[in-house]
C-alpha positions as CSV (number, residue, x, y, z in Angstrom):
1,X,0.0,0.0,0.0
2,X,1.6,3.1,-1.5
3,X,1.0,6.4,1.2
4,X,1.0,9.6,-0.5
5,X,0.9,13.4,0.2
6,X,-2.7,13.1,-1.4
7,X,-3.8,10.5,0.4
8,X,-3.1,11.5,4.3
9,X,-4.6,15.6,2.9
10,X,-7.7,13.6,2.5
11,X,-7.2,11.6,6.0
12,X,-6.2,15.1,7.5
13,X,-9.5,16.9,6.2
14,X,-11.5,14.0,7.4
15,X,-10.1,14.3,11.1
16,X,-10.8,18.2,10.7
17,X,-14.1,17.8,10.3
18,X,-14.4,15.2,12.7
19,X,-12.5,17.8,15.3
20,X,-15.0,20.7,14.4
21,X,-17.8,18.1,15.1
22,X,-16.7,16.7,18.5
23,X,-15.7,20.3,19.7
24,X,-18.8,22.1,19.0
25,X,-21.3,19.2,19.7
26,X,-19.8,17.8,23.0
27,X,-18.1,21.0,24.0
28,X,-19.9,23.9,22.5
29,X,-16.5,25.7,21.7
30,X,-15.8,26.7,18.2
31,X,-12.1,25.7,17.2
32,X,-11.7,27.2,13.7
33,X,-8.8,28.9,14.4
34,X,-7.3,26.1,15.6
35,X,-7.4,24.2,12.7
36,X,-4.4,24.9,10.9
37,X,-2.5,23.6,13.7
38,X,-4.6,20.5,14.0
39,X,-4.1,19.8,10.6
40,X,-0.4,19.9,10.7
41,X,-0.5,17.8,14.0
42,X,-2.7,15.1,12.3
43,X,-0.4,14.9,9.0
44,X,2.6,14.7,11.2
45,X,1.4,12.2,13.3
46,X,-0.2,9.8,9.9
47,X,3.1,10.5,8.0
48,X,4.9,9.1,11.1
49,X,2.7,5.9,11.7
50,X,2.8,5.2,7.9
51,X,6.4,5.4,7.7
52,X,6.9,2.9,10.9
53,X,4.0,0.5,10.6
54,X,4.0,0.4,6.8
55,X,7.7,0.3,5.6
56,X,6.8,0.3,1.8
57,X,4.5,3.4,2.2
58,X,7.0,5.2,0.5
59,X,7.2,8.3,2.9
60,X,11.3,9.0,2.7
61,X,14.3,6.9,3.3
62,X,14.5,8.2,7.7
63,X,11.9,9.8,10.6
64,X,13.1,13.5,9.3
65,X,11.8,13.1,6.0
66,X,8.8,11.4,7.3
67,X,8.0,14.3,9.3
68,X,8.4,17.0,6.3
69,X,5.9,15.1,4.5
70,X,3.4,15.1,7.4
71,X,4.0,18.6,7.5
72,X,3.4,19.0,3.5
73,X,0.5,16.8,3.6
74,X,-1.5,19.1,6.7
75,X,-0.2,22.1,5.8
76,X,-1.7,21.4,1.8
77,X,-5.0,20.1,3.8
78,X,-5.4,23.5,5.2
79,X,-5.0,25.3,1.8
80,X,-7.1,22.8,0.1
81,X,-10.0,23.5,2.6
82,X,-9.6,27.7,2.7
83,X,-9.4,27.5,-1.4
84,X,-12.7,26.0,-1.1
85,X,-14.0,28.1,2.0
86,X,-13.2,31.4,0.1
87,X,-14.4,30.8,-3.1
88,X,-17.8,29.9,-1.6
89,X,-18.3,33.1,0.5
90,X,-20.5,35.8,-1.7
91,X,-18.6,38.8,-1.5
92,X,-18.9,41.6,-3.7
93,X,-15.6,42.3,-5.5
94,X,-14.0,46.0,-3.8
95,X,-12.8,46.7,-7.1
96,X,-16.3,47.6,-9.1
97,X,-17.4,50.7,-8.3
98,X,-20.9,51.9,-8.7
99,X,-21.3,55.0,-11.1
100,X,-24.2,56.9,-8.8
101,X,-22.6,55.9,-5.2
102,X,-23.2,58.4,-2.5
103,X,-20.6,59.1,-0.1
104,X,-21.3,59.8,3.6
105,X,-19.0,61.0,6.2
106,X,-17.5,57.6,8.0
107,X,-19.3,58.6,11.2
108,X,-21.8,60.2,12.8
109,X,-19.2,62.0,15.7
110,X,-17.1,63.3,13.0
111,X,-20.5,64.9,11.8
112,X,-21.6,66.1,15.5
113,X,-17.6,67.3,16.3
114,X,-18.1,69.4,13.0
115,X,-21.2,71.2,13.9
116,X,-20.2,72.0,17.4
117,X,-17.2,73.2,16.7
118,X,-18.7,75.5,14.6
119,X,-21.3,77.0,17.3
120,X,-18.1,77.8,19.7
């Protein structure tokens, strides 16, 4: 059985999303921020149990290498999974610029400032 960058990014997403589950349903805590890290613990720790417990896995010649892999492989997880997360959200693109916008001052106390200053 051949082991792959590919193949522990999919076993890495899986255990994300089995994280985020565990952590909001039996704790209540959101851990998205945490994720990142998770994902480089989890691709650390496969890459490591495939290169000792399946020696023709193919994940580098010594533990070091091993390692580097599992970092690759959780670290591309994480970028696989915001690629995805951003190019779902709906945001409008700043660059386009209606013809007929308004502008308005940025806040009202800039507006209230202005008008009593102008009293004194």
């Amino acid at each position: 059985m051949k082991l792959s960058i590919v193949t522990i990014s999919a076993f890495v997403g899986m255990l994300n999303e089995a994280t985020k589950y565990t952590a909001k349903t039996f704790f209540n805590k959101d851990i998205s921020k945490f994720i990142p890290m998770f994902s480089v613990l989890y691709g650390i720790l496969l890459a490591l149990v495939g290169f000792y417990c399946i020696p023709e896995s193919g994940l580098g010649n010594d533990f070091i290498e091993a390692i580097l892999i599992g970092i690759s492989a959780g670290s591309a997880s994480t970028g696989i999974h915001q690629i995805g997360h951003q190019i779902s959200k709906n945001k409008p693109t700043e660059d386009v610029v209606e013809e007929n916008a308004t502008t308005f001052p940025e806040t009202e106390t800039e507006t209230v400032n202005e008008e009593t200053n102008d009293e004194l």
